[in-house]
C-alpha positions as CSV (number, residue, x, y, z in Angstrom):
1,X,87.3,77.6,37.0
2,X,84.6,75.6,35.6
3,X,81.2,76.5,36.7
4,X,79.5,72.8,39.1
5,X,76.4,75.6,40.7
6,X,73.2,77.0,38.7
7,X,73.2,80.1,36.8
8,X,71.1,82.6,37.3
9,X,69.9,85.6,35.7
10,X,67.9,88.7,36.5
11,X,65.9,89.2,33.4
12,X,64.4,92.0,32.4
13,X,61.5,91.9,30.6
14,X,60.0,95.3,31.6
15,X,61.5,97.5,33.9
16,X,58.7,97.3,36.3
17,X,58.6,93.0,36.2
18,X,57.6,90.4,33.8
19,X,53.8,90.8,33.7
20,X,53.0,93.5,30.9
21,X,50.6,95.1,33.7
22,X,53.7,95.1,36.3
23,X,54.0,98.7,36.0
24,X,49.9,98.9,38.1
25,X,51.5,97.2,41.2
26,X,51.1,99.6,44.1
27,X,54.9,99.5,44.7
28,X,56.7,99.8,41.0
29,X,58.8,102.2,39.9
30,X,57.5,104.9,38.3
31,X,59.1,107.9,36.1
32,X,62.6,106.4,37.8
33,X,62.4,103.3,35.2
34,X,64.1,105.6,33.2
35,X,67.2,106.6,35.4
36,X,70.6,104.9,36.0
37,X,69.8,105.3,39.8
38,X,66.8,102.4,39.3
39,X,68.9,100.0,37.2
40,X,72.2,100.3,39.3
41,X,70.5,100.1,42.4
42,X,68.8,96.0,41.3
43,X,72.3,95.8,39.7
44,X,73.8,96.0,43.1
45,X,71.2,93.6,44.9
46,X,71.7,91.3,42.4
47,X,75.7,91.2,42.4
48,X,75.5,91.3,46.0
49,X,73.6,87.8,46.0
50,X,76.2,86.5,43.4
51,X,73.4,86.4,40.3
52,X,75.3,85.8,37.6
53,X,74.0,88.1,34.9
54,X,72.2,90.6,34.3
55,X,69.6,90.1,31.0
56,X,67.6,92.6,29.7
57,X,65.0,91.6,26.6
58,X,64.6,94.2,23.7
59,X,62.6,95.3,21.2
60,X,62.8,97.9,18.5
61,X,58.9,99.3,18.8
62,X,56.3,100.3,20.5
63,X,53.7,97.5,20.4
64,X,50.9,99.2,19.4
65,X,49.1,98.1,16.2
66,X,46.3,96.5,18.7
67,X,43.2,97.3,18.9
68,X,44.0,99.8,22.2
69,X,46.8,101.0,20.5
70,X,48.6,103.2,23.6
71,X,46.2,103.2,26.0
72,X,47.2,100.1,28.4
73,X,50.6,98.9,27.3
74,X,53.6,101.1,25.2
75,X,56.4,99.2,26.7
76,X,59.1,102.0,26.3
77,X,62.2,100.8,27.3
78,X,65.8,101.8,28.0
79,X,68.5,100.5,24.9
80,X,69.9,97.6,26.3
81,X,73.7,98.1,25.2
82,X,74.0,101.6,26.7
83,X,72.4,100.3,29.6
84,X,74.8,98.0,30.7
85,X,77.5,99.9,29.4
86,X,76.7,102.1,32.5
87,X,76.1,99.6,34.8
88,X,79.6,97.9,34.4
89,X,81.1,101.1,36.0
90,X,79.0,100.5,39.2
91,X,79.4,96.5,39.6
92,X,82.3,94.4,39.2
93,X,81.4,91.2,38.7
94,X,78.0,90.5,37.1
95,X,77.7,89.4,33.8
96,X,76.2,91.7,31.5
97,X,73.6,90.1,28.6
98,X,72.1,92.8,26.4
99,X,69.4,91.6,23.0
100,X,70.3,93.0,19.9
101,X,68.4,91.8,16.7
102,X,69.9,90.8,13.8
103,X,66.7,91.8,11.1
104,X,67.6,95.2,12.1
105,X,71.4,96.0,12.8
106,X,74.6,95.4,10.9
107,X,77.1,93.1,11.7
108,X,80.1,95.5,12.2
109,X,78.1,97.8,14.2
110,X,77.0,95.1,16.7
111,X,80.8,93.4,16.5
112,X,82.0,97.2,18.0
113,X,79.3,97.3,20.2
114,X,79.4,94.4,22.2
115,X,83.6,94.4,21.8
116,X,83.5,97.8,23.6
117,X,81.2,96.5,26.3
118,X,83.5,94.0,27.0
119,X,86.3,96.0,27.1
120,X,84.3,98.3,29.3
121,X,83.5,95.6,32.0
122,X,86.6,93.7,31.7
123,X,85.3,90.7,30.0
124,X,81.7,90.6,31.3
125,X,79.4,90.9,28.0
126,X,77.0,88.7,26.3
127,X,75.0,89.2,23.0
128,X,71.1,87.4,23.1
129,X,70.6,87.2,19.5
130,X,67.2,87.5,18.2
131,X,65.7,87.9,14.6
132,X,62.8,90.0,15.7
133,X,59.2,89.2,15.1
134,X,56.8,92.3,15.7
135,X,55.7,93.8,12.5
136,X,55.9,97.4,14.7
137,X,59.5,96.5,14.2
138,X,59.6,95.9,10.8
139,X,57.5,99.2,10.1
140,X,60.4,100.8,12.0
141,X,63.1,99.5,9.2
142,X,61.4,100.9,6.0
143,X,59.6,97.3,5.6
144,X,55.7,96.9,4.5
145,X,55.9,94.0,6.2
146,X,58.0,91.3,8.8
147,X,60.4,89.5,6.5
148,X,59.6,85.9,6.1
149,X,60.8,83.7,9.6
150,X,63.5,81.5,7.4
151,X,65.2,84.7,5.8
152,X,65.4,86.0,9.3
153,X,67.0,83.1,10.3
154,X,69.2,82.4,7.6
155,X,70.0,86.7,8.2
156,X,71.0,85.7,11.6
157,X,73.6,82.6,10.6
158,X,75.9,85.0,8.4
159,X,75.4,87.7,10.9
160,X,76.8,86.1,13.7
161,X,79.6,84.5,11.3
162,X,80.1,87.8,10.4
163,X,80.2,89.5,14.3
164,X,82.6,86.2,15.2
165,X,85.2,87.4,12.2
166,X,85.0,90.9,13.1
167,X,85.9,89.4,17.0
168,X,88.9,87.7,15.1
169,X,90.2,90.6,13.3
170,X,92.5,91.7,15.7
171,X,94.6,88.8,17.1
172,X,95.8,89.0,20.7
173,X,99.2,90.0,20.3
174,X,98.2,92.7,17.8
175,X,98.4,95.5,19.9
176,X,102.2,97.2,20.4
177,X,102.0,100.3,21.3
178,X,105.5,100.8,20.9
179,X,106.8,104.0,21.3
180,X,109.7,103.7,20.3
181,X,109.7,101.6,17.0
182,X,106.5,103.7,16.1
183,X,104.2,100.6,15.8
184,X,100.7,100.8,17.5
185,X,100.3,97.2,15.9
186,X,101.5,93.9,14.8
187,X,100.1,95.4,10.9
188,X,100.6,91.2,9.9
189,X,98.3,90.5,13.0
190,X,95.1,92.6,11.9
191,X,93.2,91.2,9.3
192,X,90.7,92.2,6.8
193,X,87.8,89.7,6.4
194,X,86.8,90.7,2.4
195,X,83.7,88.3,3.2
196,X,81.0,88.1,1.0
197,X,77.8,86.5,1.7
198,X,74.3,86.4,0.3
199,X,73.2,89.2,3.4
200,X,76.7,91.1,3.9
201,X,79.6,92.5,2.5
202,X,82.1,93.5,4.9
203,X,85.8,94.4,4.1
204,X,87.0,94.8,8.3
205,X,88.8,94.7,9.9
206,X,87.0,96.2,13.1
207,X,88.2,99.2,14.8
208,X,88.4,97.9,18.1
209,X,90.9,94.8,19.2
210,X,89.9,91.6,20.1
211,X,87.4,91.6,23.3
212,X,88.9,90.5,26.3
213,X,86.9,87.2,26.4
214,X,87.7,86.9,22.6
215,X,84.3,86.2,22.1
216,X,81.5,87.5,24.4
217,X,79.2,84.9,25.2
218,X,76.5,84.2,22.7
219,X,72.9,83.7,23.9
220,X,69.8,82.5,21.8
221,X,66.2,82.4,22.7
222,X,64.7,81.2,19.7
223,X,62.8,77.6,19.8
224,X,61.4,77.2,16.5
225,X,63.3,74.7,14.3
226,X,65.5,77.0,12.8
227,X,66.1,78.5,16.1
228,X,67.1,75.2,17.7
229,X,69.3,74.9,14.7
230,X,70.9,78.4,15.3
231,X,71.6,77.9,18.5
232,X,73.1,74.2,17.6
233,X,75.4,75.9,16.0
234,X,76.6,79.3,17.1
235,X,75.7,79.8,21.0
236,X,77.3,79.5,24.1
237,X,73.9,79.5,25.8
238,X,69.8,78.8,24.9
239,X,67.0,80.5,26.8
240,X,64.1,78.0,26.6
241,X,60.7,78.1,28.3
242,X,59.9,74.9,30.2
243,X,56.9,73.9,32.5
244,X,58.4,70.5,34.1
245,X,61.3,68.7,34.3
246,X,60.3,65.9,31.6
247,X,60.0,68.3,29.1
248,X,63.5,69.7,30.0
249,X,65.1,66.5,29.6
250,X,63.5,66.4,26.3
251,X,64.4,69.2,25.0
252,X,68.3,68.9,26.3
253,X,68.5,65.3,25.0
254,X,67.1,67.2,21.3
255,X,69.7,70.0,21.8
256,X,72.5,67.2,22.2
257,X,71.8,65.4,19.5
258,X,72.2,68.7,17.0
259,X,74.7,69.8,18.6
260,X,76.9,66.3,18.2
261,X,75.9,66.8,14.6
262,X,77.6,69.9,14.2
263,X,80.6,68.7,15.9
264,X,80.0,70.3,19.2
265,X,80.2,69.1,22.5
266,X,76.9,69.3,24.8
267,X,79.4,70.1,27.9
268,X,80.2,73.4,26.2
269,X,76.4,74.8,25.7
270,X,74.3,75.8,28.6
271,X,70.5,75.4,28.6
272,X,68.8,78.5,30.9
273,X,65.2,77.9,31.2
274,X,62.4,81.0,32.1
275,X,61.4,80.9,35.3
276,X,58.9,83.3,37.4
277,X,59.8,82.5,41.1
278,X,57.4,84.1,43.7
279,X,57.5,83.7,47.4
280,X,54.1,83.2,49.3
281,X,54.5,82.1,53.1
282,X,51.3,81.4,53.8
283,X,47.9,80.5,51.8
284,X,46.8,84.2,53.0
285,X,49.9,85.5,51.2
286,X,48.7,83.4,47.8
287,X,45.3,84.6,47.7
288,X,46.1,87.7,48.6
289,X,48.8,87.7,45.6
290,X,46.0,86.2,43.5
291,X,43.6,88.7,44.2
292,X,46.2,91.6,43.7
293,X,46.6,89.8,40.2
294,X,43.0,89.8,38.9
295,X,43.1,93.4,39.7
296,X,45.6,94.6,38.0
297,X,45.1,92.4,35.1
298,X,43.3,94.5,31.8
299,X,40.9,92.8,30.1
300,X,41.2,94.7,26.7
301,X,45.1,94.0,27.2
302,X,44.6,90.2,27.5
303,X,42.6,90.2,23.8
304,X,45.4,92.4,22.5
305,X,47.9,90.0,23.3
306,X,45.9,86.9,22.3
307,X,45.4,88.9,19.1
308,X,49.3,89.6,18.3
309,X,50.2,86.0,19.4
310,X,47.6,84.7,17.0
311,X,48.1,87.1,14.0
312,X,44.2,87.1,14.2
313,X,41.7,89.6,14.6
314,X,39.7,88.4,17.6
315,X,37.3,92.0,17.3
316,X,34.1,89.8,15.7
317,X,34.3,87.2,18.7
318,X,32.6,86.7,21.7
319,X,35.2,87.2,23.9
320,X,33.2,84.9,26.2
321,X,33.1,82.4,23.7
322,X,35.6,79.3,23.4
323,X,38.3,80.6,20.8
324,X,37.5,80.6,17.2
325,X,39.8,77.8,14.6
326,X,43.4,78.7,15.1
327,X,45.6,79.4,11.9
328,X,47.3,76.4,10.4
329,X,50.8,75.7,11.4
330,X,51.8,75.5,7.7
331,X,53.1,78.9,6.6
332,X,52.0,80.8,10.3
333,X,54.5,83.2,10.6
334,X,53.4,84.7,14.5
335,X,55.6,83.6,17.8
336,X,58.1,81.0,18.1
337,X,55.4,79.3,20.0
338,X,52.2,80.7,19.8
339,X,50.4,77.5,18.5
340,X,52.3,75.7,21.0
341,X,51.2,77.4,23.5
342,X,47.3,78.3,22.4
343,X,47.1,74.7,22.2
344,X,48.8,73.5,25.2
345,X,45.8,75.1,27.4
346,X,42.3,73.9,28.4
347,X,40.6,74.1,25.3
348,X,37.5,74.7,27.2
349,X,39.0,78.2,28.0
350,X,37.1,80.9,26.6
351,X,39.1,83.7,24.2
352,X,39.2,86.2,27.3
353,X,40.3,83.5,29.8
354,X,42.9,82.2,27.6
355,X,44.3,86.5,27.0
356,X,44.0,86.5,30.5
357,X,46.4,83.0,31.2
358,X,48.8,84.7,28.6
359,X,49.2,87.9,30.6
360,X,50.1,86.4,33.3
361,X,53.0,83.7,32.3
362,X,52.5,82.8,28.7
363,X,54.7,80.1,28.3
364,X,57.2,80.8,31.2
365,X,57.2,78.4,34.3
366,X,55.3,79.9,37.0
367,X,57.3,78.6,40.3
368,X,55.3,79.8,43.3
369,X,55.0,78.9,47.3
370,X,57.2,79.2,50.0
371,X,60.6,80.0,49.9
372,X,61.6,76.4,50.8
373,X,59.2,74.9,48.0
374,X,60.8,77.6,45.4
375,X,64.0,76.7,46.4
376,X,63.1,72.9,46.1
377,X,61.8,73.4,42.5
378,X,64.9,74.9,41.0
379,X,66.7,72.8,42.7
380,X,65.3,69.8,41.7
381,X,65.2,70.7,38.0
382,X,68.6,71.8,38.0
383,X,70.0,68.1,40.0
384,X,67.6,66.5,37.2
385,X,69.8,67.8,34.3
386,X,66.8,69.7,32.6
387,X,68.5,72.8,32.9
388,X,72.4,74.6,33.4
389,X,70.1,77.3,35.6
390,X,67.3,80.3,35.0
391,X,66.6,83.1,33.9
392,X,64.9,85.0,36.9
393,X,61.4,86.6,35.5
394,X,60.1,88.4,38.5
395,X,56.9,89.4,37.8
396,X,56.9,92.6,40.2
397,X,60.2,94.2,40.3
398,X,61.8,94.8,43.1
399,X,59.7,92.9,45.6
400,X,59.8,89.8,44.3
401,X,63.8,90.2,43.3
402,X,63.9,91.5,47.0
403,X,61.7,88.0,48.1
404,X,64.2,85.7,45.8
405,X,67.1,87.2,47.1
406,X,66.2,87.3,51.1
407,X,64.5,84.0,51.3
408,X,65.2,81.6,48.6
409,X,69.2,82.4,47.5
410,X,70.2,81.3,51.0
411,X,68.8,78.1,50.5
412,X,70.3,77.7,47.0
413,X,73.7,78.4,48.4
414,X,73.0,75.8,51.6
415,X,72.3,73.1,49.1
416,X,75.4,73.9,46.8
417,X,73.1,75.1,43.5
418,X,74.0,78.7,43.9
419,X,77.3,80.2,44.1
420,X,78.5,81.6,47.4
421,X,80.9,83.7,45.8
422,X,82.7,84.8,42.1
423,X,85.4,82.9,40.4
424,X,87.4,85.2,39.2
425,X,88.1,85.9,35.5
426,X,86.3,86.8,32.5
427,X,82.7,85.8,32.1
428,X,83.1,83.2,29.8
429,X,85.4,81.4,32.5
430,X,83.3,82.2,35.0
431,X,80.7,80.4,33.6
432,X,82.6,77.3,32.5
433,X,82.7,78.3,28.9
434,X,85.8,77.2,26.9
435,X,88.1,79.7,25.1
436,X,87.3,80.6,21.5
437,X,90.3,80.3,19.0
438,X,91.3,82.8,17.0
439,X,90.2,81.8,13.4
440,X,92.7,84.1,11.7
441,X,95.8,83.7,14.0
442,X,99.3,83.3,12.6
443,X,100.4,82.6,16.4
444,X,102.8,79.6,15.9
């Protein structure tokens, strides 16, 4: 059944919300952020408002190499794959997107992986690639430094070339289990690879059969040229960040056009954009929200994170200054879109105002007002075409899930841009996504 409604996502950013000062709210979680109990209780409120998946962000380091180091913002974090390996035993339906970097993995280990998470939820897992870009991370790996953006990149291509074949090893009929003849398999349906690249060398085949949506879905978030290209080319879906609906046309009509030049079909690849939805009901609510905001903000956190975005150190300014010559583009290494987005503000902002604008949403669409007026946003930008649906960034978690699901998922479902119910099948048909052929089948 082909997917005609929105998809939409709870993301996971922290476990607390999106903000990276979530976890000060007077109502977030606390020590529980690191229980199953936490996890499978939004797990359940999401399933139960038909959300299609659940998407939790990763990386591999504490970001500290700022200049408050621990003090504000460590961002520990469950491991994504073993999370939702646990919550597919407590929801049924959901699909289940976990982030695992290629700069730091191997191919067969993230082929078993994700093939055993969709085993595990009966063909509900997804793999959001990323390359990785903290140099925390790196550090983490044995590296002196972050590899160079188009070796990541170009990493990432025979990676996920190398995950699909692995996928492929094991053709559908290639499990017997015949007791009698004495044949677990089909041996002329299992299939070593013997690939050799310029990153990997992998004999195969893997040691699990193929996944019960032959390939779990493929999601990339990248939006730097060679990400665009990436995604042109191997994924079933592309997280983008969008601030209006002209810009989402834009960008789709962009995506299109690679993707016709690599042969693929735009009907087949799904554009989610970021979106932080939050329910006020009245201008009392807002300022109040505002307020609560301003609080809780940290200034010393808002110059860390204009100082990692940057790459610069922002120590010798004023941080009531306007902000110092940016880097050149040529060669700058930092975010996908850090220029981008630097540049995209008032550039009468001063260096603290501007840390400050990035705590709060950096580049993510900030969607905020009553529950009708949230509802007619997404809505609108969905009808538009800019966007196949969202990925939900609540910035306070679970409130503002709790807000979103009371108030503005009813709507959705009124107006026919949220599902009332599940399709059935595996999340791949659920979603509308075509079938992958096996490329090794001998299947006349």
């Amino acid at each position: 059944m082909s997917q005609n409604t929105a998809i939409f996502n709870l993301f996971f950013f922290n476990p607390q919300g999106d903000y990276r000062f979530s976890w000060r709210h007077p109502e977030a979680p606390g020590q529980e952020i690191f229980t199953l109990k936490y996890y499978a209780d939004l797990a359940r409120k999401a399933e139960a408002a038909t959300l299609d998946n659940i998407f939790i962000a990763d990386h591999v380091a504490i970001w500290d190499t700022v200049p408050s180091g621990l003090a504000h913002y460590a961002n520990p974090r469950l491991e994504p794959i073993t999370l939702l390996a646990a919550l597919s035993a407590v929801t049924e339906h959901i699909g289940l997107m976990a982030t695992a970097s290629t700069s730091y993995n191997e191919p067969y280990n993230l082929a078993r992986y994700f093939a055993s998470l969709d085993f595990l939820s009966q063909g509900r897992a997804s793999w959001n690639v990323v390359t990785s870009w903290l140099p925390e991370e790196a550090a983490n790996y044995g590296l002196e430094q972050l590899p160079e953006h188009g070796y990541r990149y170009q990493r990432a291509a025979e990676f996920i070339e190398v995950v699909r074949k692995l996928w492929d090893s094991w053709e559908d009929e290639a499990v017997l289990i015949n007791k009698q003849s004495g044949y677990f398999t089909d041996p002329q349906r299992v299939h070593q690879l013997n690939h050799e690249g310029k990153f990997f060398k992998v004999r195969g085949p893997l040691n699990v059969p193929r996944p019960p949506q032959g390939h779990p879905i493929v999601v990339q978030a990248g939006s730097s040229e060679s990400g665009k290209q990436l995604a042109a080319a191997q994924a079933d879906i592309h997280f983008v960040f969008m601030s209006n609906i002209e810009k989402g046309l834009a960008y789709r009509a962009d995506m299109d056009r690679r993707l016709r030049e690599v042969g693929r079909e735009p009907s087949q690849f799904k554009i989610l954009g970021g979106v932080l939805p939050v329910v006020v009901n009245t201008p009392e609510e807002k300022q109040q929200r505002e307020q609560l905001i301003q609080e809780l903000m940290n200034d010393q956190m808002a110059l860390d994170l204009l100082t990692t975005y940057l790459r610069m150190d922002l120590s010798e300014y004023d941080p009531h200054a306007p902000l110092p010559p940016l880097p050149a583009e040529e060669g700058f290494d930092g975010l996908r879109t850090a220029l981008e987005i630097i540049r995209g503000y008032d550039a009468n902002l001063t260096v603290l105002q501007l840390g400050r604008l990035l705590l709060q949403s950096s580049d993510s669409w900030l969607v905020i007002g009553t529950a009708e007026e949230v509802a007619d946003k997404l809505s609108e930008a969905f009808n538009a075409g800019a966007v196949d649906g969202y990925n939900l960034m609540f910035p306070f978690l679970p409130v503002d899930l709790d807000n979103f699901i009371e108030q503005v998922a009813p709507l959705l479902k009124a107006r026919g841009v949220m599902k009332q119910a599940y399709s059935p099948g595996t999340l791949r048909e659920k979603l509308g996504l075509a079938p992958v052929a096996n490329q090794f089948s001998t299947k006349n």
